[in-house]
mmCIF file of the C-alpha atoms, coordinates in Angstrom:
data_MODEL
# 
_entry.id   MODEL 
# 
loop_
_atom_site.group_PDB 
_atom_site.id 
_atom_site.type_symbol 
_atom_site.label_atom_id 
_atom_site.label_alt_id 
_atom_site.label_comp_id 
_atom_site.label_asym_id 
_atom_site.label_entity_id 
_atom_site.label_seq_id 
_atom_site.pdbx_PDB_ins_code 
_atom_site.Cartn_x 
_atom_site.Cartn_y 
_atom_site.Cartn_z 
_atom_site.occupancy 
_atom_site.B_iso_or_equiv 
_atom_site.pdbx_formal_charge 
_atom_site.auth_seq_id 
_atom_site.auth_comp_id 
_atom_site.auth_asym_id 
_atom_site.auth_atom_id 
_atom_site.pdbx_PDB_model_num 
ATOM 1   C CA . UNK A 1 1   ? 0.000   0.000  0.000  1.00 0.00 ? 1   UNK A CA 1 
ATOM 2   C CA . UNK A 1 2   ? 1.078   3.390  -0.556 1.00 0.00 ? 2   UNK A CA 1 
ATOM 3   C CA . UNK A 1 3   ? 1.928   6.144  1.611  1.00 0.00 ? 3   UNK A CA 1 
ATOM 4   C CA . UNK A 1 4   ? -1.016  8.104  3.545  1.00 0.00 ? 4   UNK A CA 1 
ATOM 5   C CA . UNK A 1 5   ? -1.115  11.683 2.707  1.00 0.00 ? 5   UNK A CA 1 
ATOM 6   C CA . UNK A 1 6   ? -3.340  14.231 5.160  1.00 0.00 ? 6   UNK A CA 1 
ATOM 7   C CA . UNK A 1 7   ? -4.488  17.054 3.768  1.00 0.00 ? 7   UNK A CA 1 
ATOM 8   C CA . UNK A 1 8   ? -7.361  19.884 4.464  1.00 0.00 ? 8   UNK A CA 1 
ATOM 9   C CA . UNK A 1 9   ? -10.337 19.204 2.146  1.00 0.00 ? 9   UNK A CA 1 
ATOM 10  C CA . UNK A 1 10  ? -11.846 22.550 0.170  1.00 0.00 ? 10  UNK A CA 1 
ATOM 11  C CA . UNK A 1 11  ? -15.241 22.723 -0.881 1.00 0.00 ? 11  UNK A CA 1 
ATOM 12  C CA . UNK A 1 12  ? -13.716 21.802 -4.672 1.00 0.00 ? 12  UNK A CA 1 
ATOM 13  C CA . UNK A 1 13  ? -13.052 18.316 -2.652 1.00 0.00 ? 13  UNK A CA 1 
ATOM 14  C CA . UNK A 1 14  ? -16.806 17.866 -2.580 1.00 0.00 ? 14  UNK A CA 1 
ATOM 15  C CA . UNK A 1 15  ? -16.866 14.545 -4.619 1.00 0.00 ? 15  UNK A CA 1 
ATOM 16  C CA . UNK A 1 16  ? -14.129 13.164 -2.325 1.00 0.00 ? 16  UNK A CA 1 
ATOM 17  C CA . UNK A 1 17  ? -15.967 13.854 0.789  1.00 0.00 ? 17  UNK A CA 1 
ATOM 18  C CA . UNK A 1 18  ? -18.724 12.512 -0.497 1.00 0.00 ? 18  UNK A CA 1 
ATOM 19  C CA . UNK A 1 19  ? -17.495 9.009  -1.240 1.00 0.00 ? 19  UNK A CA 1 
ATOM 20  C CA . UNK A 1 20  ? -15.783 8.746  2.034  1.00 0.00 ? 20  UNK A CA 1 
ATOM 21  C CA . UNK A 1 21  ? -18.903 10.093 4.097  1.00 0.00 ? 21  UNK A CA 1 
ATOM 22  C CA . UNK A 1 22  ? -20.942 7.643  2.511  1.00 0.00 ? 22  UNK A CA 1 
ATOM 23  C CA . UNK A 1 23  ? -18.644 4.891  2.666  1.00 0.00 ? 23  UNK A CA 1 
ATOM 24  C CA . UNK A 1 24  ? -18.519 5.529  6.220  1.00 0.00 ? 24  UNK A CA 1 
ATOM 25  C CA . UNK A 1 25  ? -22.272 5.558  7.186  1.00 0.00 ? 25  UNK A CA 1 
ATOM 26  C CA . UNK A 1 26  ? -22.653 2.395  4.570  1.00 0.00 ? 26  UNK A CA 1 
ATOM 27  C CA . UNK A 1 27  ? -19.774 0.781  6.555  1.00 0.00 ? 27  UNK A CA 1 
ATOM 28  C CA . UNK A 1 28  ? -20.440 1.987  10.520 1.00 0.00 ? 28  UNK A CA 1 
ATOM 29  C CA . UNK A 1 29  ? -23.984 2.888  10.691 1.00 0.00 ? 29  UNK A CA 1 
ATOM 30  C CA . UNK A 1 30  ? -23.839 2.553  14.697 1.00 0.00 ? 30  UNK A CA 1 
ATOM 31  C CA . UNK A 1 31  ? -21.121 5.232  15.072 1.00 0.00 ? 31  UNK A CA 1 
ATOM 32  C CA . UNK A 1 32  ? -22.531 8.145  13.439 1.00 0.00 ? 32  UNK A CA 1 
ATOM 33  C CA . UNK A 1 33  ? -25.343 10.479 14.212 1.00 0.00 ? 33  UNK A CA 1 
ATOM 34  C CA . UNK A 1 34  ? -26.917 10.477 10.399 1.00 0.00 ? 34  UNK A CA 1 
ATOM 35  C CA . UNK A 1 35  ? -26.964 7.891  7.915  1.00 0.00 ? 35  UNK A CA 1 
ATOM 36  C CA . UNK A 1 36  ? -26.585 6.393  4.512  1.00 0.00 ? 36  UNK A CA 1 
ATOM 37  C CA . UNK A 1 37  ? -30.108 6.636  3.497  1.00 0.00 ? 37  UNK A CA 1 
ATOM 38  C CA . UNK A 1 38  ? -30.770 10.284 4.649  1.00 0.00 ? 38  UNK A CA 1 
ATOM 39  C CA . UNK A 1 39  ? -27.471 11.432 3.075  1.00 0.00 ? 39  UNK A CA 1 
ATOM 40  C CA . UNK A 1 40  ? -27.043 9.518  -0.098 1.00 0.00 ? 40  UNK A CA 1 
ATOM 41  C CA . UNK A 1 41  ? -29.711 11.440 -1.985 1.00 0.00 ? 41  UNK A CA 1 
ATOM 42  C CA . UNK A 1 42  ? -28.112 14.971 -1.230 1.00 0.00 ? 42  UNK A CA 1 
ATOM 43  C CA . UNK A 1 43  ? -26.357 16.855 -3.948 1.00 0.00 ? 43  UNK A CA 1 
ATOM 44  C CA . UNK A 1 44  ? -22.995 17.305 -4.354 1.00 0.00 ? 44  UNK A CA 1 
ATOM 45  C CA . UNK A 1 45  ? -23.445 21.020 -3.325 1.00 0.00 ? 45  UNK A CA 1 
ATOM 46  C CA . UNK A 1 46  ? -24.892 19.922 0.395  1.00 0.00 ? 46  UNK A CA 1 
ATOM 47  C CA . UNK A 1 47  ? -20.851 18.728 0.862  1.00 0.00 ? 47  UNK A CA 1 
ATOM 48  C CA . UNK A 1 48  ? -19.240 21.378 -0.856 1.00 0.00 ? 48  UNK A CA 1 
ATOM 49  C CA . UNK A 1 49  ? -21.326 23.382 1.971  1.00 0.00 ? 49  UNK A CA 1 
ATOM 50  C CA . UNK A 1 50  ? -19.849 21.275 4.752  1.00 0.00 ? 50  UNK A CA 1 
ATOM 51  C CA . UNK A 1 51  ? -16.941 21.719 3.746  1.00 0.00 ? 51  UNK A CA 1 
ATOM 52  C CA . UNK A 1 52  ? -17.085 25.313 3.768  1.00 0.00 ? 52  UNK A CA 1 
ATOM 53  C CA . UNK A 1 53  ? -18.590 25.352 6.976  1.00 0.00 ? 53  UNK A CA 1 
ATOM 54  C CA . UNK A 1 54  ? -15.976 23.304 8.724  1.00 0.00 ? 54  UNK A CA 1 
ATOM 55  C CA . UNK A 1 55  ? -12.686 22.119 9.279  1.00 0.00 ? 55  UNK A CA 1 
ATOM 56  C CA . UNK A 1 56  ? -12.685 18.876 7.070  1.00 0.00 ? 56  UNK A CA 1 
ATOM 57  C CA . UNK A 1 57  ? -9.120  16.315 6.523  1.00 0.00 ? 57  UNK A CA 1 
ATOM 58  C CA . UNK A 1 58  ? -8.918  13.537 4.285  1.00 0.00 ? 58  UNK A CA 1 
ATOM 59  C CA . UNK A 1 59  ? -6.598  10.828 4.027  1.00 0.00 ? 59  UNK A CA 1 
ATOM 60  C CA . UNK A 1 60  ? -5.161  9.985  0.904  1.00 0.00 ? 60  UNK A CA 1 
ATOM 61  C CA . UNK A 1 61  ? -3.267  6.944  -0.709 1.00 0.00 ? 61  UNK A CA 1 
ATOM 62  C CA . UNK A 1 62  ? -2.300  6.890  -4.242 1.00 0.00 ? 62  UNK A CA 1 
ATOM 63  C CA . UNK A 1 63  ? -4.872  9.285  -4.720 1.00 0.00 ? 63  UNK A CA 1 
ATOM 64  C CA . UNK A 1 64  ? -7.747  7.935  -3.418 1.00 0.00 ? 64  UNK A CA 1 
ATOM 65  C CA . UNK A 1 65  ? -9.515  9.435  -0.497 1.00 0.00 ? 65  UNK A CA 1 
ATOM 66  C CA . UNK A 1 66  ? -9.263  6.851  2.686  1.00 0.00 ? 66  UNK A CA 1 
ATOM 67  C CA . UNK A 1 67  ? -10.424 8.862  5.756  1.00 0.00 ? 67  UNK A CA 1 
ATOM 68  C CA . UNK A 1 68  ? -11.896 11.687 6.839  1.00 0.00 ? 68  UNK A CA 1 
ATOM 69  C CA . UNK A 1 69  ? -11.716 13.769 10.907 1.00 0.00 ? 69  UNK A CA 1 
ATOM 70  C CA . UNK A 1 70  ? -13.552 17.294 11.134 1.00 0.00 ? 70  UNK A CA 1 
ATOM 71  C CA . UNK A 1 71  ? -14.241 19.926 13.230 1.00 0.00 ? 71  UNK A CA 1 
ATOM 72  C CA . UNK A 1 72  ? -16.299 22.866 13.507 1.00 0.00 ? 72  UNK A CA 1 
ATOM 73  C CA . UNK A 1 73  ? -16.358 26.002 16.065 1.00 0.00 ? 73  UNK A CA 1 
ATOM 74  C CA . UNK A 1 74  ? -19.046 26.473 18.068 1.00 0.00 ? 74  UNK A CA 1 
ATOM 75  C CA . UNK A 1 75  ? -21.203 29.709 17.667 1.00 0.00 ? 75  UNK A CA 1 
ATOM 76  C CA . UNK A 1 76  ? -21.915 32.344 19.947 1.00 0.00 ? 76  UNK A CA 1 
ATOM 77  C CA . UNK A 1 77  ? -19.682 34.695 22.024 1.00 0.00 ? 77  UNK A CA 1 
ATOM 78  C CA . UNK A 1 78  ? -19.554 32.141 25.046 1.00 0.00 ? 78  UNK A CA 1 
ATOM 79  C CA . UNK A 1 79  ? -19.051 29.295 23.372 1.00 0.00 ? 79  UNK A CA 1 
ATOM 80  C CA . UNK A 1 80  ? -17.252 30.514 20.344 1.00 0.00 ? 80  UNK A CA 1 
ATOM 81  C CA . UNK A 1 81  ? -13.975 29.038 22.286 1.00 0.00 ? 81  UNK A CA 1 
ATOM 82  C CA . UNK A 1 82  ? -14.950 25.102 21.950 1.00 0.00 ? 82  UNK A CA 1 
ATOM 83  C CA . UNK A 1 83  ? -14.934 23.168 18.594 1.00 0.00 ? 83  UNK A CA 1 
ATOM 84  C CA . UNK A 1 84  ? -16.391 19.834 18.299 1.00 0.00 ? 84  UNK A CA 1 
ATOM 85  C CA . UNK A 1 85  ? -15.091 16.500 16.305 1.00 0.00 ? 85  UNK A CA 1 
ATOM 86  C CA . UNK A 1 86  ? -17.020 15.044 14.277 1.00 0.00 ? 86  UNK A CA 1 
ATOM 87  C CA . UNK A 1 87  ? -17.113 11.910 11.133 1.00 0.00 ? 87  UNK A CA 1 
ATOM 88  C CA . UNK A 1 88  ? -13.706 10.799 12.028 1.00 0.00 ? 88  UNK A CA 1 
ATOM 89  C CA . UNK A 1 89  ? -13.677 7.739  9.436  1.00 0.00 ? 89  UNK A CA 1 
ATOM 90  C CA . UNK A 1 90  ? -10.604 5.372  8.153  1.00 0.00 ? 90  UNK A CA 1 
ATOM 91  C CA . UNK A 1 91  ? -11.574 2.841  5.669  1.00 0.00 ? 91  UNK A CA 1 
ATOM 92  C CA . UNK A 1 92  ? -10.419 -0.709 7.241  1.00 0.00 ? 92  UNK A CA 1 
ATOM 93  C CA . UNK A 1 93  ? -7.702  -1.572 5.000  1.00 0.00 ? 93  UNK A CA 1 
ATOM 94  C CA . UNK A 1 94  ? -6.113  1.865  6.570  1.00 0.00 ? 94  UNK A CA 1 
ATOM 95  C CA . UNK A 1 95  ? -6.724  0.938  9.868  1.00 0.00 ? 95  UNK A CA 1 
ATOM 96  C CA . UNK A 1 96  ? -4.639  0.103  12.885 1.00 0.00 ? 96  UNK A CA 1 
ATOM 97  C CA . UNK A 1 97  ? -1.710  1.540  10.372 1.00 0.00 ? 97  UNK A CA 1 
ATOM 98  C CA . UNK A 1 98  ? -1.365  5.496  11.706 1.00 0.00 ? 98  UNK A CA 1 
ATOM 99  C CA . UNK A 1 99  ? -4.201  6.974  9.439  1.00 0.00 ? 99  UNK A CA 1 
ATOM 100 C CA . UNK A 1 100 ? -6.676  7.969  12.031 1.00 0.00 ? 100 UNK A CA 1 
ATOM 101 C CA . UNK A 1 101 ? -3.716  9.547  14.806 1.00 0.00 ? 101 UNK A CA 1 
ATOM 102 C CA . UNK A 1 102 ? -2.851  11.612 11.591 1.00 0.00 ? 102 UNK A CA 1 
ATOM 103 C CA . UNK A 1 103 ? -6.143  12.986 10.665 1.00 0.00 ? 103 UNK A CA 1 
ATOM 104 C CA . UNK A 1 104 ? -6.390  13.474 14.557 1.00 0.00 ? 104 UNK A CA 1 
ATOM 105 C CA . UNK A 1 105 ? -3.133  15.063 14.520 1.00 0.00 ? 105 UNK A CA 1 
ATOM 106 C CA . UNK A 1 106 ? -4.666  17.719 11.904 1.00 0.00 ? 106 UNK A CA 1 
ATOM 107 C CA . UNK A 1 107 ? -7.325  18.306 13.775 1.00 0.00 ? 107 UNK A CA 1 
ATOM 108 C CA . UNK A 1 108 ? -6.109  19.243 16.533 1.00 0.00 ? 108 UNK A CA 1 
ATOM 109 C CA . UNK A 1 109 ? -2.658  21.327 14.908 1.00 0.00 ? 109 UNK A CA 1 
ATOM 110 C CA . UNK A 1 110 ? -5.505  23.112 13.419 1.00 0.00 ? 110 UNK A CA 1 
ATOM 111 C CA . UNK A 1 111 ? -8.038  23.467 16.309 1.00 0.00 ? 111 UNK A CA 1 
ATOM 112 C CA . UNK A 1 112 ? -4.649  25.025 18.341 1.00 0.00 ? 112 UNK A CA 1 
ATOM 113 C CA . UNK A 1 113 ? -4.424  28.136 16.354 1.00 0.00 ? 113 UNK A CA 1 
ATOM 114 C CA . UNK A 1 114 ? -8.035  29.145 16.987 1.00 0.00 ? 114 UNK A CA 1 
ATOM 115 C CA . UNK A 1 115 ? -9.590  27.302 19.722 1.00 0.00 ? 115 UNK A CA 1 
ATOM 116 C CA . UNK A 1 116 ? -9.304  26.669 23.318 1.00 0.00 ? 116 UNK A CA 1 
ATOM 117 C CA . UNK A 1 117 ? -10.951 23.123 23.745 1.00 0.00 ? 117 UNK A CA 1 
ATOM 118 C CA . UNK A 1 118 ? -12.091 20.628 21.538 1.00 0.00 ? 118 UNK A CA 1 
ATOM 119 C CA . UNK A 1 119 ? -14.805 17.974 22.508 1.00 0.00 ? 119 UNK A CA 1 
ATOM 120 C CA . UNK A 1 120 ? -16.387 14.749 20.614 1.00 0.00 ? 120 UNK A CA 1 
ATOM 121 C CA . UNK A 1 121 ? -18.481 12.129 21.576 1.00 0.00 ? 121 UNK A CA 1 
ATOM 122 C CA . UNK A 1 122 ? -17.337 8.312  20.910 1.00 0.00 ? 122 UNK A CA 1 
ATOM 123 C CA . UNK A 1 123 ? -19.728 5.209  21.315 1.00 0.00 ? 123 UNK A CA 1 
ATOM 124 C CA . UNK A 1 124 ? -18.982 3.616  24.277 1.00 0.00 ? 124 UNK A CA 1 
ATOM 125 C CA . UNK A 1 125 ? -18.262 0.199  22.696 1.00 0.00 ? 125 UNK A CA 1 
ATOM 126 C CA . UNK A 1 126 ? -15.645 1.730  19.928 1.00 0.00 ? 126 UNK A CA 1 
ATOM 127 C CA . UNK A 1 127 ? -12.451 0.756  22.068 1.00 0.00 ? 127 UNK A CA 1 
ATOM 128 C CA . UNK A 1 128 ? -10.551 1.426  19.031 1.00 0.00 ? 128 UNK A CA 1 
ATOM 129 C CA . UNK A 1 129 ? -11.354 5.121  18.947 1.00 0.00 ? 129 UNK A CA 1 
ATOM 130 C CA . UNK A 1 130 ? -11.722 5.450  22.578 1.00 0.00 ? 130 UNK A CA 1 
ATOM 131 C CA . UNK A 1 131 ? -7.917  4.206  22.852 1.00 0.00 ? 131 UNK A CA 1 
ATOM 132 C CA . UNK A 1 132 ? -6.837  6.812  19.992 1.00 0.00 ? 132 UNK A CA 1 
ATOM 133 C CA . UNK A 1 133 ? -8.783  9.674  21.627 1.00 0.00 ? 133 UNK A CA 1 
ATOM 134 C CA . UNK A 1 134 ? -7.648  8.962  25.427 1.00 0.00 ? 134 UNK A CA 1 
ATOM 135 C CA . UNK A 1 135 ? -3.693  8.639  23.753 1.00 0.00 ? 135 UNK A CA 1 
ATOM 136 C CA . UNK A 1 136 ? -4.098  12.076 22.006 1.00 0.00 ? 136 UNK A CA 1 
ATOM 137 C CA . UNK A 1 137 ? -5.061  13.875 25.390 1.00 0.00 ? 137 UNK A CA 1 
ATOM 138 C CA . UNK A 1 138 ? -8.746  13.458 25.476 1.00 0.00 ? 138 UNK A CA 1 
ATOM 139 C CA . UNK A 1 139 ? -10.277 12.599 28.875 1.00 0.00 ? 139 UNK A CA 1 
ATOM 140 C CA . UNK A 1 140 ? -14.109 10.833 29.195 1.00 0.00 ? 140 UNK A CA 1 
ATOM 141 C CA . UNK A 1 141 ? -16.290 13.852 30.985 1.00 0.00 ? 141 UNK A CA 1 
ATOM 142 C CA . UNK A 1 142 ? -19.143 11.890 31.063 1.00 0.00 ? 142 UNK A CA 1 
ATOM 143 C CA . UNK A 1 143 ? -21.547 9.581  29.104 1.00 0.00 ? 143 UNK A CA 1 
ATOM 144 C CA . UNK A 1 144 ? -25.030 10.284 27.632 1.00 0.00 ? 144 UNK A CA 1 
ATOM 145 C CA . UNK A 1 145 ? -26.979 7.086  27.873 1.00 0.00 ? 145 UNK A CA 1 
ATOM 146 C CA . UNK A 1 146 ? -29.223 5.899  24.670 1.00 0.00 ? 146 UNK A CA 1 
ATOM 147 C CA . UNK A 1 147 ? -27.577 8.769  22.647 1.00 0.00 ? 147 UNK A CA 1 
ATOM 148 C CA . UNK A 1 148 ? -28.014 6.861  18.694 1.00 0.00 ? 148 UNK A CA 1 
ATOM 149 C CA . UNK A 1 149 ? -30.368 4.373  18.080 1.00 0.00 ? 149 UNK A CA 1 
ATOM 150 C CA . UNK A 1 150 ? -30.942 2.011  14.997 1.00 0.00 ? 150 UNK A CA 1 
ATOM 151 C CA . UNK A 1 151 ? -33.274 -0.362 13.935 1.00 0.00 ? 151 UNK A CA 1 
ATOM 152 C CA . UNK A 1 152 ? -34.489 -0.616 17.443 1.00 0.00 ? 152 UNK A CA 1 
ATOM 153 C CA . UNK A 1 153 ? -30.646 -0.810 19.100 1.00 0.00 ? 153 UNK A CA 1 
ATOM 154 C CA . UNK A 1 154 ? -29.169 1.817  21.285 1.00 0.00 ? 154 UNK A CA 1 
ATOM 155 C CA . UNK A 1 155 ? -25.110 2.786  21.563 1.00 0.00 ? 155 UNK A CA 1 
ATOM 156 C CA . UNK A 1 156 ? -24.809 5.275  24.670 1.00 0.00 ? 156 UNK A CA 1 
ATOM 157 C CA . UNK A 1 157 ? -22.083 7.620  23.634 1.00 0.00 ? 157 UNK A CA 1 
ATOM 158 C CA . UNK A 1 158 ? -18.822 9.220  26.157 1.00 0.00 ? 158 UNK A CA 1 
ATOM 159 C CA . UNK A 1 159 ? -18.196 12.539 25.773 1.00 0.00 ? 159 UNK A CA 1 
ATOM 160 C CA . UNK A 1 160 ? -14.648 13.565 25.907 1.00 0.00 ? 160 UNK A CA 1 
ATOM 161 C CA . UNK A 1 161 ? -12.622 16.809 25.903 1.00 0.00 ? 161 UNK A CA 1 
ATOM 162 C CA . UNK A 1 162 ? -9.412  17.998 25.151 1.00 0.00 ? 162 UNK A CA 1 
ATOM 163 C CA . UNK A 1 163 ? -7.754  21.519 26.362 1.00 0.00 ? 163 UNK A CA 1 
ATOM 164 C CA . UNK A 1 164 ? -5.401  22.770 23.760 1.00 0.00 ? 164 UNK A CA 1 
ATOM 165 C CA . UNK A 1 165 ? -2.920  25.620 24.429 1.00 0.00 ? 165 UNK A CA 1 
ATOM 166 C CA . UNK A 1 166 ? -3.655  29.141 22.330 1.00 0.00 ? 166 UNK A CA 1 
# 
C-alpha cells in the first residue's frame, strides 16, 4: 500500500468527501449520528457546503480518499472558544496503520491556532477510537446514555474533551 497523505479538504473536494462520508455511514452505521439513506440522496453542493462550513481532513493513498476527521467552532460569544469532532472515518484496510492519529493530529494542529478546547463524543463500545482519543489527550467527561439508536438498538455515547494551548 502506498503512503497516507493528510491534507485539508476545500469545498472543490466535494466529490471526495462525499465518497468517504458515505462509505462511512454504509460501513459503521452505529457510530454516526446520520446515515446512509438520509445522506445519499443529497447533492454534491450539500458537501461542498460542509466543507465550507468546517474544518474537514482527508486521508489519501495513491490518490484515493481513505479517511476523513472534522471539526467545527461552536457559535456564539460564550461558546465561540470550543470546537467539536465530528465523522472521524478510516476505511479498514487503513486501519490500525497510523491513518486515524494523523487525521487526529490535523485536527487538533488546526483546532490550536483558533480554539481553546475541543470535545467529541465516541460510542462507548468503539475501544478502538476510545484508545486513539484517550492517547491524544482526550479525557471521558461523562456519558449520555441511549444517545443513537438504529433499527431498534441503542449505543450510549462518552463525551470527551481535550484543552489545547492558544
Amino acid at each position: 500500500m502506498s503512503a497516507l497523505q493528510v491534507r485539508r479538504l476545500a469545498p472543490t473536494a466535494a466529490a471526495d468527501y462525499r465518497t468517504i462520508r458515505l462509505a462511512a455511514l454504509r460501513s459503521d452505521p452505529a457510530a454516526f449520528g446520520s446515515s446512509y439513506a438520509a445522506e445519499a440522496p443529497r447533492p454534491l453542493e450539500h458537501f461542498a457546503e460542509r466543507l465550507a462550513r468546517a474544518t474537514v481532513f482527508g486521508a489519501y493513498a495513491a490518490g484515493q480518499i481513505v479517511g476523513m476527521a472534522g471539526y467545527q467552532r461552536h457559535s456564539g460569544p460564550r461558546a465561540a472558544h470550543k470546537g467539536f469532532v465530528w465523522g472521524t472515518y478510516v476505511e479498514p484496510a487503513w486501519r490500525k496503520r497510523g491513518a486515524a492519529r494523523a487525521l487526529m493530529a490535523a485536527v487538533i494542529a488546526a483546532a490550536g491556532s483558533e480554539l481553546e478546547q475541543l470535545t467529541l463524543a465516541v460510542v462507548q463500545d468503539n475501544t478502538a477510537a476510545l484508545s486513539l482519543y484517550r492517547a491524544l489527550g482526550f479525557e471521558v467527561y461523562g456519558s449520555e446514555p441511549r444517545a443513537l439508536k438504529d433499527a431498534g438498538r441503542y449505543s450510549d455515547e462518552l463525551l470527551m474533551v481535550r484543552f489545547l494551548t492558544l
